[in-house]
N, C-alpha and C positions, 0 to 999 in steps of 0.2 A: 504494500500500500504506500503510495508518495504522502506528502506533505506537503505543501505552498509554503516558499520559501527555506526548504530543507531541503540535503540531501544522503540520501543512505549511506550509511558509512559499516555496515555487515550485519552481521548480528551475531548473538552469545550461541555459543553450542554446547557446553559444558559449564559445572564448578569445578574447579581448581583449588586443591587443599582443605580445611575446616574453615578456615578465616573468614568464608564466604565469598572468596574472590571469582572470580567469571574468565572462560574466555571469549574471546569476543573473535569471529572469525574475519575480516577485513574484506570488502570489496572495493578495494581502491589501490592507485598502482603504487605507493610509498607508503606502507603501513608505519616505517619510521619516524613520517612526517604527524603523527598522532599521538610521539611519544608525552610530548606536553600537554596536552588536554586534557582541561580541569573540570567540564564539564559536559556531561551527553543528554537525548533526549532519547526516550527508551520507549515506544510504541506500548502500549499497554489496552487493547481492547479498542483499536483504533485512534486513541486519542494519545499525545504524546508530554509526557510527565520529564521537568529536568533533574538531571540528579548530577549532585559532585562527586566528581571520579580521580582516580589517581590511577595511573599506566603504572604496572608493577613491574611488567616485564615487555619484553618485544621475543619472539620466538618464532620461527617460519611460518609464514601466513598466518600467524595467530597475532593477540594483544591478549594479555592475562589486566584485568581491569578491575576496580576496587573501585565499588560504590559505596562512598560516604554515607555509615548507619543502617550498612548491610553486612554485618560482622560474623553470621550463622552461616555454613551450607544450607541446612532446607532452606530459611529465607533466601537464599542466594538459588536455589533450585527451581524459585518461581520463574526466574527471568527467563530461564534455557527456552531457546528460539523465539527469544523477544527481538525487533528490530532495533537499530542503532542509529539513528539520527544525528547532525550537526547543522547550526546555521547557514545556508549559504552563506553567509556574510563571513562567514569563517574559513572558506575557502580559499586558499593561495590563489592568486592571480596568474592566470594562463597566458601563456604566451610564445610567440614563435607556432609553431606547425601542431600543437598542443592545445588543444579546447575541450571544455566541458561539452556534454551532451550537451546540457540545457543552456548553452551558452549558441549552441550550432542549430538545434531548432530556428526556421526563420529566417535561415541565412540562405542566400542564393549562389545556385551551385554553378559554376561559368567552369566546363572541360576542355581540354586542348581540342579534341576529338570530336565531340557533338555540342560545342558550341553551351548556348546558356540551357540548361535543365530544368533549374526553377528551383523552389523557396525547399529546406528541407521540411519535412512535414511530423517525422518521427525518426529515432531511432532505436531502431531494436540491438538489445543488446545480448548477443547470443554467446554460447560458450565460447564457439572455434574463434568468433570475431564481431567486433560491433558493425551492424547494415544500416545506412542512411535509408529513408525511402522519399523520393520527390513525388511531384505529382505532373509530368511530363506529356504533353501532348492529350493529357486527360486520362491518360495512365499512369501506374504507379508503378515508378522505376526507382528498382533496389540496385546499391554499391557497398561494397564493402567501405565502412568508413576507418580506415587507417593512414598511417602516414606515409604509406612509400607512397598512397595513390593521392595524398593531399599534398602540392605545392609550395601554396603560399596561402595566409589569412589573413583579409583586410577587415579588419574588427571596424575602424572607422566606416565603412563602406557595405556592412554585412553580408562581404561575397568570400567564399572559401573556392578557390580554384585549384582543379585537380587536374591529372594524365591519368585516367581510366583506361585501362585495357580498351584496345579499340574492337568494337563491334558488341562492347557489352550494354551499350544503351541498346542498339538493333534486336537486341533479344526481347526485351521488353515492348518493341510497336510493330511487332510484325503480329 
């Protein structure tokens, strides 16, 4: 489930020790970049509750996390696969060939190849890779959205220009 103005940052899979501590599995690409973070929103029955936290450890794709006046395992047993929340606003600033999803929503897609595509519309973000989806000639035409195939990003101008495999737009309007 999203949030207006937040965005997912993983969620707890286990307790870790008696002390009540969590882990917290990460879905973002520098889970080191979260070692400082004093505070989460924790999804709770849809609605989202903040709690202060302290980063105990960092460990492969994990965070082991400690919620302030959560000192018990069972208490600590509630949260396992609650989601994990932060402010946008708390977001490191993107930049260079590097964008948020929700930063790429809306932007207009200009290819070497087939020319301007149109606004992105969504992106799905799948295991293998994240897929752009435009809405193209009145169809919806999927790319994979990564870097080798994004160029350049003019954030002032909201166009991301790519080199797409050529004839991978042709799939989608035949």
């Amino acid at each position: 489930m999203g949030h207006e103005g937040y965005y997912y940052l993983g969620s707890f899979t286990r307790v870790h020790g008696v002390k009540g501590n969590l882990i917290l599995k990460p879905d973002v690409d520098d889970p080191a970049r979260y070692r400082k973070t004093t505070r989460i929103f924790v999804d709770k029955e849809g609605a989202l509750t903040e709690y202060a936290s302290q980063t105990v450890s960092i460990g492969p794709g994990q965070l082991i996390i400690h919620l302030k006046g959560i000192d018990d395992r069972d208490v600590a047993a509630e949260f396992m696969r609650a989601e994990v929340y932060l402010p946008l606003s708390e977001l490191p600033p993107s930049k260079g060939k590097h964008i948020y999803f929700h930063e790429a929503i809306g932007m207009m897609v200009i290819d070497d190849h087939a020319g301007e595509l149109g606004k992105i519309e969504t992106i799905y973000d799948l295991p293998e890779q994240p897929v752009a989806a435009v809405l193209h000639q009145e169809k919806e035409v999927l790319f994979p959205f990564i870097q080798a195939f994004i160029k350049e990003i003019d954030r002032e101008k909201g166009i991301i220009y790519t080199n797409l495999p050529e004839g991978l737009i042709d799939v989608y309007l035949q």
